[in-house]
N, C-alpha and C positions, 0 to 999 in steps of 0.2 A: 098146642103144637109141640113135636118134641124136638131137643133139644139135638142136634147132630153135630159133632165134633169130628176133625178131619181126623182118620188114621193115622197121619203121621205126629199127629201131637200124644197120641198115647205112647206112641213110639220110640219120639223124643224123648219124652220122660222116662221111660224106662231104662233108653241107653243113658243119658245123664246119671241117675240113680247108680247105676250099673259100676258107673264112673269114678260116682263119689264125689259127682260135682258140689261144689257148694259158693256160698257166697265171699267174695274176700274181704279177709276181715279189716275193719278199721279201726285205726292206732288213734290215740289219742295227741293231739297236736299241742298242748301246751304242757303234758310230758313229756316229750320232746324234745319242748323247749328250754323248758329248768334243766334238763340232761345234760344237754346242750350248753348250756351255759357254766356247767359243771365240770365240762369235761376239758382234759389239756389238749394242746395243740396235736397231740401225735393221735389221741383218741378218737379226735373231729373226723378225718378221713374214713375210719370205719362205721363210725356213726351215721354219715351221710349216705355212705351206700347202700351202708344196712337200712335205711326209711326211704330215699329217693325213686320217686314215681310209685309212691303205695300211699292209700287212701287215709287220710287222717282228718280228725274234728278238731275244729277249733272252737273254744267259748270265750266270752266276755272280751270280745276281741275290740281293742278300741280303734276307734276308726280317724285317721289324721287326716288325710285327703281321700278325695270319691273324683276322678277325672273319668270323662267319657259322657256320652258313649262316642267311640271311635267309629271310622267306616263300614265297621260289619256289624257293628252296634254291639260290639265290648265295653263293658265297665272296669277301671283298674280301682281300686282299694286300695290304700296304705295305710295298716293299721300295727298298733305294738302288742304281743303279749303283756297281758298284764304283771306278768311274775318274774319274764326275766328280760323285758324293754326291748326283746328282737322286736326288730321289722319285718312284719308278714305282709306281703302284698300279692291279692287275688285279683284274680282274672276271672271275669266272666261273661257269658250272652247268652245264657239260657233267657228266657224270656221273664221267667217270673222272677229270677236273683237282679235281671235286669230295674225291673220296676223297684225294688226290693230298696238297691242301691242308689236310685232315684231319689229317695225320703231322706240316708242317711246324710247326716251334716257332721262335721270334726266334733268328735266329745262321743259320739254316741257309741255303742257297743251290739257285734252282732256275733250270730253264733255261724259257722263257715263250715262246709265240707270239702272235700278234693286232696287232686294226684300232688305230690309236696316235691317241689325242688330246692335242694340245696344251694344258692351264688355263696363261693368264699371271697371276698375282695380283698385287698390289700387294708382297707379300715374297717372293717364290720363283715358280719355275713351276712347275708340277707336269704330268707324263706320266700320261695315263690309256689302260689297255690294255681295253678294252672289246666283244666279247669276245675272250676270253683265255685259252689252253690251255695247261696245265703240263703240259709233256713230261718232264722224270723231276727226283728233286733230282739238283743241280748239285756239281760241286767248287768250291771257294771260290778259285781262278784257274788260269788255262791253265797248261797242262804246257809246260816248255821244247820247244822243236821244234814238228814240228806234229803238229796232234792228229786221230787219224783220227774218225772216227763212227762206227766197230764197237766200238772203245775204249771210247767212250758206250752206245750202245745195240748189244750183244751179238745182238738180231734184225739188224740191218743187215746190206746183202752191200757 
């Protein structure tokens, strides 16, 4: 039987292209967060706005507390960079980050993606990853050399 596609997805495509649409790119979240940690008080304000609600990765993220799930069947996360002892705490209830979070116990380390806000509070600031998708657990730090992503995740080509 052949194969019939709607007209308007050729369509689509074309106008996107047209566009120049593309994917938005994502930042690395535990550069970030050494930046972050780097940086003086007058430079934090532009620092946040410049990353705040834009997609960033987290790795080797240690995990302090796992509460939930909550009523909508949210999991919260409170976990520290490892490099520069922020507090990152994600949110999530996709279904599979859900189960995901499920396993994790204080100690363990996982690797995060999502939208990043900045809390400044009067003692610490705090990173909120909102929503927030746990892509597998993590090793607790990089492997000498570089580390490919099939290493990680065995589906990758």
């Amino acid at each position: 039987m052949m194969d019939v596609r709607p007209a308007w997805a050729a369509g689509a495509l074309a106008l996107a292209a047209a566009f120049g649409a593309r994917a938005e790119a994502v930042r690395n979240g535990n550069d970030f967060a050494l930046e972050w940690q780097g940086a003086d008080a007058k430079a934090r304000p532009a620092l946040a706005a410049a990353h705040t609600n834009l997609l960033h990765t987290f790795r080797f993220m240690r995990v302090v507390s796992v509460a939930g799930p909550d009523d909508r069947g949210a999991m919260t996360l409170q976990t520290t960079e490892p490099s520069s002892d922020i507090l990152v705490i994600f949110v999530t209830d996709s279904r599979q980050s859900v189960e995901l979070a499920k396993t994790l116990q204080p100690g363990d380390t996982v690797a995060t993606r999502g939208r990043l806000i900045v809390l400044r509070g009067p003692k610490a600031d705090v990173f909120v990853v909102n929503p927030a998708l746990l892509q597998f657990k993590d090793r607790a730090s990089p492997k000498a050399g570089k580390e490919l992503l099939k290493e990680v995740d065995r589906t990758a080509r």
